[in-house]
C-alpha positions, 0 to 999 in steps of 0.5 A, a space after each residue: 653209448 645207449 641211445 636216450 629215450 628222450 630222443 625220440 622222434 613221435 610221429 604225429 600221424 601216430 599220435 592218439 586223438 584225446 578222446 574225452 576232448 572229442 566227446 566234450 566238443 560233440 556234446 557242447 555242439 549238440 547242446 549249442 545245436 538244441 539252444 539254437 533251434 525250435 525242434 529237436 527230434 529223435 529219429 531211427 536210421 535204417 541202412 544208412 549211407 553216408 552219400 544221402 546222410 551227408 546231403 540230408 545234413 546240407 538241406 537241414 541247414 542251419 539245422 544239424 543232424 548228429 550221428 554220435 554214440 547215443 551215450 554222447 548224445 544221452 549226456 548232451 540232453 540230460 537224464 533228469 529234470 537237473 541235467 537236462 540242456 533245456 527245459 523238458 528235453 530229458 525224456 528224448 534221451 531214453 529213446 535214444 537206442 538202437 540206430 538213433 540219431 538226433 535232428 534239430 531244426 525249425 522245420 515241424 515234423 510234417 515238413 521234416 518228414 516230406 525233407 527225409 521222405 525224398 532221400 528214401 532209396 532201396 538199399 541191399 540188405 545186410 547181414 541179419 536184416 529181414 528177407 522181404 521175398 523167397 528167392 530160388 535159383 533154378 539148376 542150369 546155365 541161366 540163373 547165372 549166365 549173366 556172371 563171368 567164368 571167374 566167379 564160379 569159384 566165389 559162387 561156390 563158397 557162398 555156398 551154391 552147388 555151381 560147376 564150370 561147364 564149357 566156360 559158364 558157371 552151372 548151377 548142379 541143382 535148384 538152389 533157396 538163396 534165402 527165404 521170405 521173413 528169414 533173417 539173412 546170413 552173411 554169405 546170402 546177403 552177399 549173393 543177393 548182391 551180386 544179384 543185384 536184387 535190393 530187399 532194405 531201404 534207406 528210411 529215417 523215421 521220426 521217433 519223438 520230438 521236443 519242442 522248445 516254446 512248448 517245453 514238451 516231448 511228443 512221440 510221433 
């Protein structure tokens, strides 16, 4: 006798989250957030880390900082004077590209910035972020004595000219990890890594902010 189709066990982990329901909830937060709070502020993230982002959002409390998909965030604001959530907050929703995130909050932006300015921590940088400095590896045993055998091969296909030699890594000649003002690689980010040589930085940026008793956006 077939097996009925309607007896079928669904597991809930499986279960796929409604994700209209879920952009519906972020913009209705956002929204509450805006109403509640004098300041709203769009802001750049540079090399974000969730451990300093989540410290940044237990200091602003009562004020939030959202993360969500700028889209989300757009339509949260309003793109006209028709849909805006509050009175003349619409043009903060055209600077919202790029790694943007939004604050609100009854701090003004001097004191919001000195709040993000102490969370500023040197970050390695990522593929295709910027090389700050020129970083050359001389041949020989020293520029890598600090790493175990083990590595060499790792070494080797990041694309360094590395041999074992007697139980340490070697470098065959000099080697250009990368170079200043040059867009980095994926292989070189990860050398620069393992070197433990930090070229970004975690930063916020204050981009503009919308002020609710004025009804005004200013670029900041």
């Amino acid at each position: 006798m077939p097996v009925s189709k309607r007896d079928r066990v669904v597991h809930t982990s499986k279960v796929k989250k409604n994700g209209k329901s879920d952009k519906a909830d972020q913009i209705e937060q956002i929204r509450d957030s805006v109403a509640q709070m004098r300041y709203t502020y769009v802001v750049s993230v540079s090399n974000d880390r969730n451990i300093i982002l989540k410290s940044i959002r237990d200091e602003l409390k009562p004020g939030k900082m959202f993360c969500s998909k700028n889209k989300v965030v757009q339509v949260s604001l309003g793109f006209t004077p028709e849909t805006e959530c509050a009175e003349g907050i619409h043009p903060l929703s055209a600077l919202m590209s790029g790694q943007a995130a939004l604050i609100t909050s009854n701090l003004d932006a001097t004191e919001l910035l000195a709040l993000l300015k102490t969370h500023e921590e040197p970050e390695f940088a990522r593929p295709d972020g910027v090389a700050t400095e020129t970083i050359v590896l001389g041949e020989g045993f020293d520029a890598l004595s600090a790493f175990h055998h083990s590595m060499e091969t790792q070494f080797r296909k990041l694309g360094l000219p590395t041999q074992l030699y007697d139980g340490k890594v070697r470098l065959l000649a000099n080697h250009t990890v990368c170079r200043e003002g040059v867009p980095l690689t994926a292989d070189q980010s990860q050398v620069l890594r393992l070197l433990k040589v930090q070229m970004a930085k975690f930063e916020i940026q204050l981009k503009a902010v919308y002020d609710k008793e004025s009804g005004k956006v200013t670029a900041l």
